[in-house]
C-alpha positions as CSV (number, residue, x, y, z in Angstrom):
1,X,105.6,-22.5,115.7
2,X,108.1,-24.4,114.0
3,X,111.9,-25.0,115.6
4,X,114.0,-22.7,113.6
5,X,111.6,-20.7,111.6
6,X,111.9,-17.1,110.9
7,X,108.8,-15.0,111.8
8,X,108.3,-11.5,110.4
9,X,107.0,-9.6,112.4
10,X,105.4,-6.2,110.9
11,X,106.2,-2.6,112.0
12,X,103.0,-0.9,113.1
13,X,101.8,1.2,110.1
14,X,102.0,4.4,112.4
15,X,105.6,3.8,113.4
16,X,106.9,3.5,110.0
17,X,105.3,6.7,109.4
18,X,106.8,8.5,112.1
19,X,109.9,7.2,111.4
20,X,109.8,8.7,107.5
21,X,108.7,11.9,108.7
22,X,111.5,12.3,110.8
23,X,113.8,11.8,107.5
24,X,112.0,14.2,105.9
25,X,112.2,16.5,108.7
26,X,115.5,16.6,108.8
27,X,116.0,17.1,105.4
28,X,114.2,20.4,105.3
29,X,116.2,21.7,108.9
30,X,119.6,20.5,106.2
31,X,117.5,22.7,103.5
32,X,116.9,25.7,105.4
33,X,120.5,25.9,106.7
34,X,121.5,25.9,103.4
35,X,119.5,28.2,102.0
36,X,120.2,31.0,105.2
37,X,123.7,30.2,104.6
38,X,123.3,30.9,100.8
39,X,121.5,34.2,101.5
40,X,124.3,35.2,104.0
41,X,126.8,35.0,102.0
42,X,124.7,36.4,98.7
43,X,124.4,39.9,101.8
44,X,128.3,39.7,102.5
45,X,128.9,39.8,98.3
46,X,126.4,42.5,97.7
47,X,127.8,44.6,101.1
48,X,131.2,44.1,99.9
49,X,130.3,44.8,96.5
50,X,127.9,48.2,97.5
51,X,130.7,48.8,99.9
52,X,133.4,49.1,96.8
53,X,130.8,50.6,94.5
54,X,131.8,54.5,93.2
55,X,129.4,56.7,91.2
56,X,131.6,59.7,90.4
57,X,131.2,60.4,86.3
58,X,128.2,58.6,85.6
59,X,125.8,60.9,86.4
60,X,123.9,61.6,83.1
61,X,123.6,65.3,84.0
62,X,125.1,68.1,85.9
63,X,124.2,68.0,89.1
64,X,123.1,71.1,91.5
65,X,123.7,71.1,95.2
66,X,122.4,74.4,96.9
67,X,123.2,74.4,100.6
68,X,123.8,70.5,100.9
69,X,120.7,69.7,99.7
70,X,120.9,68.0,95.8
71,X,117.9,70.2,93.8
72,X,118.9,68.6,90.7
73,X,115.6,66.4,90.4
74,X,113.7,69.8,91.1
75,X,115.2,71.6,88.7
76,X,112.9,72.5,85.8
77,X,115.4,72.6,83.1
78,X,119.3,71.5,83.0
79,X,122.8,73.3,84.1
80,X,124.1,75.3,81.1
81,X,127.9,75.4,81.1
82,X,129.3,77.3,78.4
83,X,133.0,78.6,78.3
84,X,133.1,77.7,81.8
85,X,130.0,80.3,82.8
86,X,127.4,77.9,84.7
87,X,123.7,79.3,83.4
88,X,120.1,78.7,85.0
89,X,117.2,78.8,83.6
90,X,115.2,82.0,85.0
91,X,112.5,79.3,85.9
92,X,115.2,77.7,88.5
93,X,116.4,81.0,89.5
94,X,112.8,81.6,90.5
95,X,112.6,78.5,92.6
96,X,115.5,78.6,94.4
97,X,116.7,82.5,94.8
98,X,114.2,85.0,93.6
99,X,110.8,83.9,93.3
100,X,110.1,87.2,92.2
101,X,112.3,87.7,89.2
102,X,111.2,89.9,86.6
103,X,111.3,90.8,82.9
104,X,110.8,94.2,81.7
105,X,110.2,94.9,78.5
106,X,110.2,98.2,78.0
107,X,113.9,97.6,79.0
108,X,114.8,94.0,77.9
109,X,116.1,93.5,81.0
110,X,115.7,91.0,83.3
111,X,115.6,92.6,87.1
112,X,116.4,90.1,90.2
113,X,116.5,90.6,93.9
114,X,118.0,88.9,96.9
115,X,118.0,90.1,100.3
116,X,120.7,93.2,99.8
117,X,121.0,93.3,96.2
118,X,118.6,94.6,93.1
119,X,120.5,93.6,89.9
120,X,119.3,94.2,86.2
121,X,120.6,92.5,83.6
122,X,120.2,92.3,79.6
123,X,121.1,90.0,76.8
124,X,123.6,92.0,74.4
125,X,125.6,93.6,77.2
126,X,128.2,92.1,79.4
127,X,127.5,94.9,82.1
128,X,125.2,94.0,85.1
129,X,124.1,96.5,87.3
130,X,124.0,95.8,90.8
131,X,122.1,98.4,93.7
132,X,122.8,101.4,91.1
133,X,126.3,100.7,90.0
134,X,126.9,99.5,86.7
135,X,130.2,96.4,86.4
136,X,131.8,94.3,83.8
137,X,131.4,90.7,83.7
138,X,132.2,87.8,81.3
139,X,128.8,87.1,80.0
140,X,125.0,88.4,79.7
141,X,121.2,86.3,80.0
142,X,120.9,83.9,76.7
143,X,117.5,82.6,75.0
144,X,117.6,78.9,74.4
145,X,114.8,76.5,73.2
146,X,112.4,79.2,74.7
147,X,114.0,79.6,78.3
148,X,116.1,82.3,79.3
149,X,119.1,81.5,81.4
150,X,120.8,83.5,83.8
151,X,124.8,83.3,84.5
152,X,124.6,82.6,87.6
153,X,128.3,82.5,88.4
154,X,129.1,85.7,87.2
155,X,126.0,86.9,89.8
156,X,127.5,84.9,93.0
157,X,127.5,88.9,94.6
158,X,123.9,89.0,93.7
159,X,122.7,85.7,95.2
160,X,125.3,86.1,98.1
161,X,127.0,82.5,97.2
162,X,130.4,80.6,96.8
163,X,129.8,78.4,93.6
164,X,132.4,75.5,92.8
165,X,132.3,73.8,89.5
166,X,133.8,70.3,90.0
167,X,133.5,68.5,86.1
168,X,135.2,65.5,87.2
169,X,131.9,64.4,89.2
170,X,129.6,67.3,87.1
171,X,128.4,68.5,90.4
172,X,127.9,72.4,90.8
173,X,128.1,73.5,94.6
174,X,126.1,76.6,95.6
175,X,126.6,77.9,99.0
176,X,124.9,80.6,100.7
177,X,128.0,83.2,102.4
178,X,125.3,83.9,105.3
179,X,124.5,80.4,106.6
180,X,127.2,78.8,108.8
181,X,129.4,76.1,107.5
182,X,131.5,74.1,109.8
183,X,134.3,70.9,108.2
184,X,136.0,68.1,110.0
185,X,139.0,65.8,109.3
186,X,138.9,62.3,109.1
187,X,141.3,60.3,110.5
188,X,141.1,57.2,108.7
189,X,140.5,55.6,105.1
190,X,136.4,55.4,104.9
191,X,133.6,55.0,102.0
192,X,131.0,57.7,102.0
193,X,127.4,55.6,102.4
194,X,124.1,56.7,100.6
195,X,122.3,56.4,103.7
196,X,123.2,55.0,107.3
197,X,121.6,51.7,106.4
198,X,124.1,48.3,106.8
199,X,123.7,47.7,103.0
200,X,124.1,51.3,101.1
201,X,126.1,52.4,97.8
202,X,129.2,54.1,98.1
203,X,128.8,57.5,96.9
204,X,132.6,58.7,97.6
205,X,135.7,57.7,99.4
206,X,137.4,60.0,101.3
207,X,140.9,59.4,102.7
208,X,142.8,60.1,106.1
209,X,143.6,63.7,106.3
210,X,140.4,65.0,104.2
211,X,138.5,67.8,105.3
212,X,134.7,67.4,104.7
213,X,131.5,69.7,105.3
214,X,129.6,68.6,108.2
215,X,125.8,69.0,107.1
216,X,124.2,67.4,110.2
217,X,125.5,65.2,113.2
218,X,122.9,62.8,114.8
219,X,124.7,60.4,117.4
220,X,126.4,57.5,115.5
221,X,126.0,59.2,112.3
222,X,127.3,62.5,110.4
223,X,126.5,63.5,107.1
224,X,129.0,65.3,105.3
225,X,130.0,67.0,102.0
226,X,133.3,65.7,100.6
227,X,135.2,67.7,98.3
228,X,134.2,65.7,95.6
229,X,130.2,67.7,96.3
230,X,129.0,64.3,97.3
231,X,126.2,63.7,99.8
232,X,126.5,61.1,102.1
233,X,127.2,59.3,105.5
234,X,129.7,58.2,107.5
235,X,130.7,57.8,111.3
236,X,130.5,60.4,113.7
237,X,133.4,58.9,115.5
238,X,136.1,59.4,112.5
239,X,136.1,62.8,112.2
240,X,138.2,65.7,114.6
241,X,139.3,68.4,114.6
242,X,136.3,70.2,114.1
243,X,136.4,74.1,112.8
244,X,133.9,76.8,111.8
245,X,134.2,78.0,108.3
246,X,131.7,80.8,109.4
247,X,128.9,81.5,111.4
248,X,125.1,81.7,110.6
249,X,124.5,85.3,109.9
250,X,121.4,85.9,111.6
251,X,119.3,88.9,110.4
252,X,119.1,91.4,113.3
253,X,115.4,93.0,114.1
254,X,116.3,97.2,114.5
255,X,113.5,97.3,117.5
256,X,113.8,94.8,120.7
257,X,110.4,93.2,121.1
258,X,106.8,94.7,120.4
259,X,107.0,97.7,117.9
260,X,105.1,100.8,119.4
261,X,105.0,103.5,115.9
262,X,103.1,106.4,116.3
263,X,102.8,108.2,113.0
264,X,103.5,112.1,113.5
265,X,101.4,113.8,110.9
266,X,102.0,117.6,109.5
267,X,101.0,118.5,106.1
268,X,103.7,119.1,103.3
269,X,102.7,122.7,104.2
270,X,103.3,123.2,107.8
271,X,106.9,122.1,109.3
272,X,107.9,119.2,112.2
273,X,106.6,119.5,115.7
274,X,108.9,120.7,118.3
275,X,109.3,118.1,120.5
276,X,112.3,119.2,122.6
277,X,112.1,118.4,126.3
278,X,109.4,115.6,125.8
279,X,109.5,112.0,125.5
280,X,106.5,109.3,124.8
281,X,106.3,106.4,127.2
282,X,106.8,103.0,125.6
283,X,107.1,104.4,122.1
284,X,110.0,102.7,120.3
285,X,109.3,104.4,116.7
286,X,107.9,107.5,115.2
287,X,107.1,108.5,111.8
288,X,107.1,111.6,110.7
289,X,105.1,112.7,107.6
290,X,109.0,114.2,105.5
291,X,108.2,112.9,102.2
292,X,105.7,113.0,99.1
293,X,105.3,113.3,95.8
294,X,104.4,116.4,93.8
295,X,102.3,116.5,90.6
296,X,104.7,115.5,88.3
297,X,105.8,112.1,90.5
298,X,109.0,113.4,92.1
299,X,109.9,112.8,95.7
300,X,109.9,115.8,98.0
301,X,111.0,116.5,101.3
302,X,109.1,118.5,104.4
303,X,112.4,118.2,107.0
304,X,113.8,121.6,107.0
305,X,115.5,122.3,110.2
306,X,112.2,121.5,112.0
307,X,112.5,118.2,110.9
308,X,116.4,118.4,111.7
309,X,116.1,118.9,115.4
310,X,113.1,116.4,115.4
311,X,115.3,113.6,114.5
312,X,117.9,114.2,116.7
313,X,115.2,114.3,119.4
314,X,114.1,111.1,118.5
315,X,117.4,109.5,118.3
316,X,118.7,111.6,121.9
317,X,115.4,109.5,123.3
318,X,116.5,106.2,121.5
319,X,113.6,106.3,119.0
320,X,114.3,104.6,115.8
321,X,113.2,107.2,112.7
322,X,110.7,105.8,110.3
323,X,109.1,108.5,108.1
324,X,106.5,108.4,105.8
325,X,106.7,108.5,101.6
326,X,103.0,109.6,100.9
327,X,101.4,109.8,97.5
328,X,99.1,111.7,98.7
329,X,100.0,115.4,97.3
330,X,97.5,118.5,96.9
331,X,96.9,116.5,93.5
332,X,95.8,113.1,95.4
333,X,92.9,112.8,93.3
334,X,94.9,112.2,90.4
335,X,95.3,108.7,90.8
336,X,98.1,108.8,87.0
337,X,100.6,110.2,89.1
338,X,101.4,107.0,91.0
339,X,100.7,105.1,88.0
340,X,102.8,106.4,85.7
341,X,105.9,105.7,88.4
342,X,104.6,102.2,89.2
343,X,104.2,101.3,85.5
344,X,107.8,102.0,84.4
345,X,110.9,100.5,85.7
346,X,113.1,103.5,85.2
347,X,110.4,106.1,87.2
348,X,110.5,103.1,90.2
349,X,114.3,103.6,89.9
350,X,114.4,107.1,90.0
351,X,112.3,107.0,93.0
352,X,114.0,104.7,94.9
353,X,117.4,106.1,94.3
354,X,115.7,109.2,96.0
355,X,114.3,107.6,98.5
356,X,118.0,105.8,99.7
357,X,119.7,109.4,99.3
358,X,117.4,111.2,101.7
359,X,117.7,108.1,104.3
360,X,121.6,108.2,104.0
361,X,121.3,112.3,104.3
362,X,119.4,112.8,107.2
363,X,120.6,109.7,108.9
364,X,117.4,107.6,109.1
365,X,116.5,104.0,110.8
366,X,113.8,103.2,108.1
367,X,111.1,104.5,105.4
368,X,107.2,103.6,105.8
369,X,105.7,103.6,102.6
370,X,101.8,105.3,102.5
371,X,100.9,105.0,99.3
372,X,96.8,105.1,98.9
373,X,94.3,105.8,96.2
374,X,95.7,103.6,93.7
375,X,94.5,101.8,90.4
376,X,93.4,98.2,91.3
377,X,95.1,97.6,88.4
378,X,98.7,98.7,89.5
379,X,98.7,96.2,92.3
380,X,101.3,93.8,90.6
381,X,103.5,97.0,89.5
382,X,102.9,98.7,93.4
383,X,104.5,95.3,95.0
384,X,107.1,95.5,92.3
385,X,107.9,99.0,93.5
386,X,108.4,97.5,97.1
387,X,110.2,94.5,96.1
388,X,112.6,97.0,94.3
389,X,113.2,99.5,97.0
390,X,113.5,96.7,100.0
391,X,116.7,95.3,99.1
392,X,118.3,98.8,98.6
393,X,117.2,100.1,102.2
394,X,118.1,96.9,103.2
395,X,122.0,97.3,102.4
396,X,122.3,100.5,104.3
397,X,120.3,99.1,107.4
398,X,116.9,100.7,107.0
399,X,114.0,98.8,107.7
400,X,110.8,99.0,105.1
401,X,107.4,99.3,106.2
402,X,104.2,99.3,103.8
403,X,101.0,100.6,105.1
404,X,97.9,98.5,103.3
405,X,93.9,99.1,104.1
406,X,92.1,95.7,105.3
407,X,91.4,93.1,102.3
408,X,87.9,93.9,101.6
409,X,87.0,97.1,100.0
410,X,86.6,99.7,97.2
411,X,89.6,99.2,93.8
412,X,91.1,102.5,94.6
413,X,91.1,101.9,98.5
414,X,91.4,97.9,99.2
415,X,91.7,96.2,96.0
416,X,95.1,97.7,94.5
417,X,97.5,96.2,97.3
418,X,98.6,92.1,96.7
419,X,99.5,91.6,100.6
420,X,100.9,88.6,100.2
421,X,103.6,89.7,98.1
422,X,103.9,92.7,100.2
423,X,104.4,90.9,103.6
424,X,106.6,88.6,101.8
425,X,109.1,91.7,100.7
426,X,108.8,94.4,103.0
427,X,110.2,94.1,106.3
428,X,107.1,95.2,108.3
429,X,103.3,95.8,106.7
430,X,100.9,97.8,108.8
431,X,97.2,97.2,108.6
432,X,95.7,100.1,109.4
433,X,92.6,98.7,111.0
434,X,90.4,101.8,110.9
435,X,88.0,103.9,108.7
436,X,85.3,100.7,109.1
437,X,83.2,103.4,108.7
438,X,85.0,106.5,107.1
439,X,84.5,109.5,105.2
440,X,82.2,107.9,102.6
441,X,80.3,105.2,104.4
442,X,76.8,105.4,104.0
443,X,76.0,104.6,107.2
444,X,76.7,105.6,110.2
445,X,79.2,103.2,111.9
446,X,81.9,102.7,114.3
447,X,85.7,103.5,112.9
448,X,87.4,100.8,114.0
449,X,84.9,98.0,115.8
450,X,87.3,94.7,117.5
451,X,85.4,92.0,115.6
452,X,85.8,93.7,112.4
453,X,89.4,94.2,113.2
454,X,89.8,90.6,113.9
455,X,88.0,89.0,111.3
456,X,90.3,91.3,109.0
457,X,93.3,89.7,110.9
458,X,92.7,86.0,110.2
459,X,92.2,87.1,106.7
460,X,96.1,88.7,106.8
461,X,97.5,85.1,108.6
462,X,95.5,82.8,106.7
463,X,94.1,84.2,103.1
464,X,96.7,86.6,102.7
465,X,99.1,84.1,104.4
466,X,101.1,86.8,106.4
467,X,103.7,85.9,109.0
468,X,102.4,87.6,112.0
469,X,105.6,88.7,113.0
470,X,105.8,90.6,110.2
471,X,102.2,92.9,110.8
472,X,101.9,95.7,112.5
473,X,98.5,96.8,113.9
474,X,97.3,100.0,113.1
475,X,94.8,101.4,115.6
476,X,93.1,104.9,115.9
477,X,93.3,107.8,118.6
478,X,90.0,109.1,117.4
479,X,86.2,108.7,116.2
480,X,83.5,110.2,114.5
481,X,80.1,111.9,115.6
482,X,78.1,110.8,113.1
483,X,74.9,113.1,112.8
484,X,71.6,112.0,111.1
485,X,68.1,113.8,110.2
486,X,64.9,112.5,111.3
487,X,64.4,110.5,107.9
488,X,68.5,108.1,109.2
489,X,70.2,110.6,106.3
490,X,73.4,111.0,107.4
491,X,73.8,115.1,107.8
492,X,77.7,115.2,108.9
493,X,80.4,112.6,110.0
494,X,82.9,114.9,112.1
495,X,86.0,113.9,113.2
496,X,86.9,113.7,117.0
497,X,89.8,112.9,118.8
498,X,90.1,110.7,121.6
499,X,91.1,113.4,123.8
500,X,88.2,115.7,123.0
501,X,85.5,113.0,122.9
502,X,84.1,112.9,126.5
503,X,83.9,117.2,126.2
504,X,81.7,116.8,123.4
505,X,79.6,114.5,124.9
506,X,76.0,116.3,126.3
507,X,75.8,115.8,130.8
508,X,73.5,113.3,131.8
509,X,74.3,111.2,127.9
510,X,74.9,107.5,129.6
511,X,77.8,105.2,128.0
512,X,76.6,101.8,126.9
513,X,79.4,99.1,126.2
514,X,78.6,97.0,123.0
515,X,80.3,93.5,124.1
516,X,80.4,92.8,120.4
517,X,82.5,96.0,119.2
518,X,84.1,96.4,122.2
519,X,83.2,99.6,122.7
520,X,81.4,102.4,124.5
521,X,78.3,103.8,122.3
522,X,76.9,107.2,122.9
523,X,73.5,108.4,121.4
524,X,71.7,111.7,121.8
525,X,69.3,114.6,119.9
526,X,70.2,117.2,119.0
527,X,66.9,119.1,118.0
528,X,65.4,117.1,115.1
529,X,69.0,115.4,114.8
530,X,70.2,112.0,116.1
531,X,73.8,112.1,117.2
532,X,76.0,108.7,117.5
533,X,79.5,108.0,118.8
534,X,81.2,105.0,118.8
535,X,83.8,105.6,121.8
536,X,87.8,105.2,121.0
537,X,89.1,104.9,124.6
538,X,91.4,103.0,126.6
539,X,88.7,99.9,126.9
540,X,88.4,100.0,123.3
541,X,92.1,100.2,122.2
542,X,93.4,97.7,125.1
543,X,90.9,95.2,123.4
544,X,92.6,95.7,120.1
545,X,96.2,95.7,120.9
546,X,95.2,92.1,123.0
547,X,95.3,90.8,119.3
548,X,98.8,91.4,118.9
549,X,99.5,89.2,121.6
550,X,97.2,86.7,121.0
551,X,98.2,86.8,117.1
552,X,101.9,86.7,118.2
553,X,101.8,90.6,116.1
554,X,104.9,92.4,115.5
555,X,103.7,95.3,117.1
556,X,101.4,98.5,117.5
557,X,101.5,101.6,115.0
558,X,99.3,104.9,116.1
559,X,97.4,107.3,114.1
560,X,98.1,110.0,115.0
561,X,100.0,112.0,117.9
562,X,98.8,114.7,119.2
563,X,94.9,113.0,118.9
564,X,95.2,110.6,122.4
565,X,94.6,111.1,125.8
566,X,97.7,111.2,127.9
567,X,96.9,107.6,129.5
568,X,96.8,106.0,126.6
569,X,100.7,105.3,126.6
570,X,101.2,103.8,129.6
571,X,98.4,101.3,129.2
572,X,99.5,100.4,125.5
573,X,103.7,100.1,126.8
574,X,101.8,97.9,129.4
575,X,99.7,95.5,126.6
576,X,103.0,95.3,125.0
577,X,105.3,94.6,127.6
578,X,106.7,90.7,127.1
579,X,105.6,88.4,129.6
């Protein structure tokens, strides 16, 4: 090598490349800074502008708020507000207050019920008439584009609510006068959120010293109702001063735990039972057969002072007094009579009215409707008749029962009762689970056999979609002897009470237990004739009643005193008892 010569010497192909991907590395660390710290502040700008952003009088249309919840996108037509009356359509009345809302035509009138109240109301009249009593208000049900509309705010005593109109947000606020309602204070400046999320619209602001509806509290968060009828979110730790506006009013059940009915049967001819000096063990309700109706429809009464003394009995032994309205009259095989008063709304009328003024005269707890033998037909107009006469016993404090047959059977005996709707309505509906085999089987058969009877129930909790605390089993104090010839025709079909059964039965006749019934079966001749008996006894009716417990049932009903054995009360108060 030459004195004084530069050498170049070259970088290793593998170290320049290391040493430009570290550049580059470096450049897209610089690049991803930037960008977080872009997005950062592009979050702080949209919190600080969802933070500061108000909808208050955009909303496109009125907006309906029923018990803190906003319906409005449920509704199936708009808010009508015209000269300040706030309409809906009889479509959302339906869906949110009275699914059962009616027009009659024979009256032009549109009838309505909520819990206490029965109101019918037309469309040329400004009168209303609410539970029987005719009042003025300020406005009557319109037709528009096809719909008709209801004024709700001149019904608030109907539906039982407080309604606010507030048009500078065009919110309505519906609240209903028996749920609880409890406000706050807040104690600083805050914006009401949309949700609880970091980054959420402002739906209101509400200022130091406002009081706000607390809707639900969970830890950190409350939602809350300002007075604006805004939905929305703020901290828990804000508000004080806490206060109840009023308190949930609970509906009270008339009977503590299981209901135990027996029905007390006397023809409209023959007078009450004296009962003095006796009591029934476990029995928390009888029913005494007081009413019917006559040929020409109207109610009639079978109290006397017989019935009188009964019901103080009944009361002096804390039994709550549930008698029975029966159509069946010495005309029962007219099956017109019931449906001329189910078919028009002024005959249902007239009979409910008598029906509240002979509960409020002879001081009763409660009705049980037995109405049998009726056009399939009717069944829509029979359920309307119960979902008229429930919210008027209801106001006075009497409970409504509704006796139906099980869901499979003849049109006159099966087919003209919608249980659904009754179950729905009526306080308590009785199944009465028995006449499997009745009066006009043509077979000979047991009258009330335990897989029959539950089969029928799953069919009143799941077809008929029933709340179970709302049935009442029906179960039978007696049988039948059914006697055939030599050729299976059936010769008679006797009636036999549980008391009486085990006298009638022949010495030496052995019991057999049919696992499947759960019953005893007795079979003997009688010369050329067979005799059959399928046993009601305590193993049979114990087997039933475990249903209502296993069902979660609202009880027992009886037919009828004066048929059982004298054990059979003690064992049904025991079945009953609460564990």
């Amino acid at each position: 090598m030459e004195k004084g010569r530069r050498v170049m010497v070259k970088e290793p192909k593998k170290n320049r490349k290391k040493s430009s991907g570290g550049v580059e590395q470096k450049k897209k660390i610089i690049k991803r800074t930037f960008i977080t710290i872009v997005a950062l502040i592009v979050i702080f700008i949209i919190a600080i502008i969802a933070n500061n952003y108000i909808i208050l009088d955009n909303n496109e249309r009125i907006n309906l708020v029923i018990n803190n919840k906003n319906v409005t996108t449920d509704m199936r037509n708009d808010v009508l507000l015209e000269n300040d009356i706030i309409y809906l359509s009889e479509a959302d009345i339906q869906n949110f207050f009275d699914k059962h809302i009616y027009y009659d035509k024979d009256t032009n009138k549109i009838i309505t019920t909520y819990d206490k109240k029965i109101a019918e109301i037309g469309f040329d009249s400004n009168i209303i008439n609410i539970n029987g009593s005719d009042k003025q208000i300020y406005a009557h049900a319109i037709e528009k584009d096809g719909e008709v509309y209801l004024p709700v705010s001149e019904m608030a005593e109907v539906y039982d609510v407080e309604i606010q109109n507030i048009p500078e947000t065009k919110v309505i606020t519906m609240d209903s006068l028996d749920r609880g309602q409890k406000r706050a204070i807040v104690n600083k400046n805050v914006s009401v959120k949309s949700s609880t999320n970091f980054i959420s619209r402002t739906v209101d602001r509400i200022n130091k010293g406002d009081a706000v509806i607390i809707v639900a509290t969970n830890g950190k968060y409350s939602q809350i109702r300002t007075a604006n009828g805004k939905l929305g979110y703020i901290k828990s730790n804000i508000l004080e001063n806490e206060f109840t506006v009023r308190e949930n009013m609970g509906e009270e059940k008339q009977v503590d735990g299981k209901v135990n009915l027996t029905w007390d049967y006397f023809s409209e001819y023959a007078t009450a039972p004296d009962r003095s000096g006796t009591t029934i063990d476990g029995v928390n309700v009888v029913s005494p057969s007081f009413f019917y109706l006559d040929e020409d429809g109207n109610l009639e009464e079978n109290v006397g002072s017989e019935g009188e003394a009964y019901i103080e009995w009944a009361h002096n032994n804390g039994y709550k007094v549930w008698p029975m309205v029966s159509n069946a009259t010495a005309a029962r095989e007219s099956l017109d009579i019931t449906s001329n008063i189910m078919n028009s709304y002024e005959n249902r009328k007239r009979l409910i009215e008598a029906i509240v003024e002979k509960c409020v005269e002879y001081d009763l707890d409660g009705i049980n409707i037995d109405f049998e033998n009726m056009y399939a037909k009717d069944k829509d107009m029979y359920s309307r008749f119960i979902i008229e006469l429930t919210p008027r016993l209801k106001e006075i404090g009497m409970v409504t029962s509704v006796d139906v047959t099980a869901p499979d059977g003849g049109e006159t005996w099966s087919m003209c009762f919608d249980r659904n709707v009754i179950g729905d309505v009526a306080d308590y509906i009785i199944f009465m689970a028995y006449d499997q085999n009745g009066t006009s089987s043509a077979e000979p058969g047991t009258t009330a056999g335990y897989n029959w009877v539950n089969l029928n129930l799953v069919k009143f909790l799941q077809t008929e979609v029933i709340e179970s605390d709302k049935i009442i089993l029906g179960i039978p104090f007696y049988t039948r002897v059914w006697t055939t010839d030599s050729s299976g025709n059936i010769i008679s079909r006797n009636t036999v009470y549980m008391k009486d059964i085990d006298s009638i039965i022949p010495a030496g006749v052995e019991k057999t237990w049919d696992d499947k019934l759960k019953q005893n079966y007795v079979e003997y001749t009688d010369g050329a004739n067979k005799k059959q008996i399928w046993i009601e006894d305590l193993d049979s009716l114990k087997a039933k009643i475990s249903l209502v417990k296993e069902n979660d049932l609202a009880g027992v009903a009886s037919w009828q005193k004066d048929m059982e054995s004298d054990d059979v009360w003690p064992m049904i108060k025991s079945e009953l008892a609460e564990n």
